[in-house]
ZAMARGU-4260 file (C-alpha; in steps of 0.2 Angstrom, whole numbers, plus 5000, padded with zeros to 4 digits):
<rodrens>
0) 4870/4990/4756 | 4872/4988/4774 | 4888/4982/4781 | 4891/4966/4786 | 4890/4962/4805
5) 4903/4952/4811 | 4912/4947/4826 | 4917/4963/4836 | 4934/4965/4843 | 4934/4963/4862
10) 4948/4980/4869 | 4954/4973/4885 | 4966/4985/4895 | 4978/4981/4904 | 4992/4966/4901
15) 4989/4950/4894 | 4989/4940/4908 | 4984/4918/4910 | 4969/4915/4923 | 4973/4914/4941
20) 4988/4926/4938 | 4991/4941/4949 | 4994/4958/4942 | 5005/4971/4953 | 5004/4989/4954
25) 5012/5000/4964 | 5000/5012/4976 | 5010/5028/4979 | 4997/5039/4994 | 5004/5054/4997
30) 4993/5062/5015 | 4996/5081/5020 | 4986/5090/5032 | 4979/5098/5015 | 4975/5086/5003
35) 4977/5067/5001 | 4987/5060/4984 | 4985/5041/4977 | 4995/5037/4963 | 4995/5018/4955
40) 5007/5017/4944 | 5014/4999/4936 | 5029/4989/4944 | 5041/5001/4936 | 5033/5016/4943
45) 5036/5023/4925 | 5017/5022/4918 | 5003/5030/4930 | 4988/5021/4929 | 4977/5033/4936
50) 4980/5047/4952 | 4965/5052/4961 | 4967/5067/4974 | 4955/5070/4989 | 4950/5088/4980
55) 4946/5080/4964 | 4932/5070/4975 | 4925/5087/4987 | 4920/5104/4983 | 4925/5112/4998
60) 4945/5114/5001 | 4944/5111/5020 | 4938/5095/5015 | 4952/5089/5005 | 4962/5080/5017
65) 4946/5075/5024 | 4945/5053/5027 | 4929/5055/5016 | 4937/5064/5001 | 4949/5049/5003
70) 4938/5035/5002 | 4930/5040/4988 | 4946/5043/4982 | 4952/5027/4983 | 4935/5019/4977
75) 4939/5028/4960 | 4956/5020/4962 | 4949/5004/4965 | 4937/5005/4950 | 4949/5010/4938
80) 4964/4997/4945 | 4948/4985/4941 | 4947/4990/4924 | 4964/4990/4919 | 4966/4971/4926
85) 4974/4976/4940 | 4972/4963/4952 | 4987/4965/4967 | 4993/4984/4975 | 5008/4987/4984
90) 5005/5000/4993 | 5019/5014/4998 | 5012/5026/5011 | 5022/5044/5012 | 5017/5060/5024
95) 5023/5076/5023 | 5041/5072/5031 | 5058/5084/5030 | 5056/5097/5047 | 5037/5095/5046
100) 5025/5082/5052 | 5031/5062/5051 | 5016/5056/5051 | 5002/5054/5040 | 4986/5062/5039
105) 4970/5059/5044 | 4966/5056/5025 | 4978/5040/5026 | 4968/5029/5038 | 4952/5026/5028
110) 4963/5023/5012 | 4965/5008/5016 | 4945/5003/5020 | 4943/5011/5005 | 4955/5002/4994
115) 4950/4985/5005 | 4933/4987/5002 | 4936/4979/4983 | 4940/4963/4989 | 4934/4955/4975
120) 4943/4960/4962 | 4961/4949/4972 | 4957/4931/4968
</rodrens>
């Protein structure tokens, strides 16, 4: 006998949230000269949603800190914060700092057209 069919369970990730309510997450980007880090964790910073580096996304190491490797880095980002119900970043943008560099990397710049560039998942 076959077994019954009847109404399948709908897994939702993410909170339980009411319609037309923002969901915040926490955008930790991390740009050195050789690679580029982004980090989304919840407003806690305790649970990491996802953290997607620029080498995870090229195959070539002199392309890790690249603005390429970071826009697709943050597109993955993006994607996933999508699917998780994620619907509000607060981003927190940190470069190499102590006696080096202050200022971030070439990798940081197209973060954010890259993050930007899912308008639609912020009502």
């Amino acid at each position: 006998v076959a077994p019954r069919k009847g109404k399948e369970k709908v897994i939702s990730l993410g909170p339980q949230v009411a319609e037309g309510e923002n969901v915040f997450g926490i955008c930790h980007i991390f740009a050195s000269f050789s690679d580029t880090f982004v980090h989304v964790t919840d407003l806690s910073g305790k649970e990491t949603t996802c953290r997607v580096t620029g080498g995870m996304k090229v195959k070539a190491d002199r392309d890790e800190s690249s603005p390429y490797a970071a826009m697709l880095a943050a597109q993955d980002v993006a994607q996933r914060c999508k699917e998780m119900g994620i619907t509000a970043l607060h981003i927190k943008l940190r470069a190499t700092g102590g006696n080096r560099t202050k200022s971030p990397a070439p990798g940081a710049q197209s973060l954010g057209s890259g993050l930007a560039w899912h308008e639609d998942w912020a009502p």
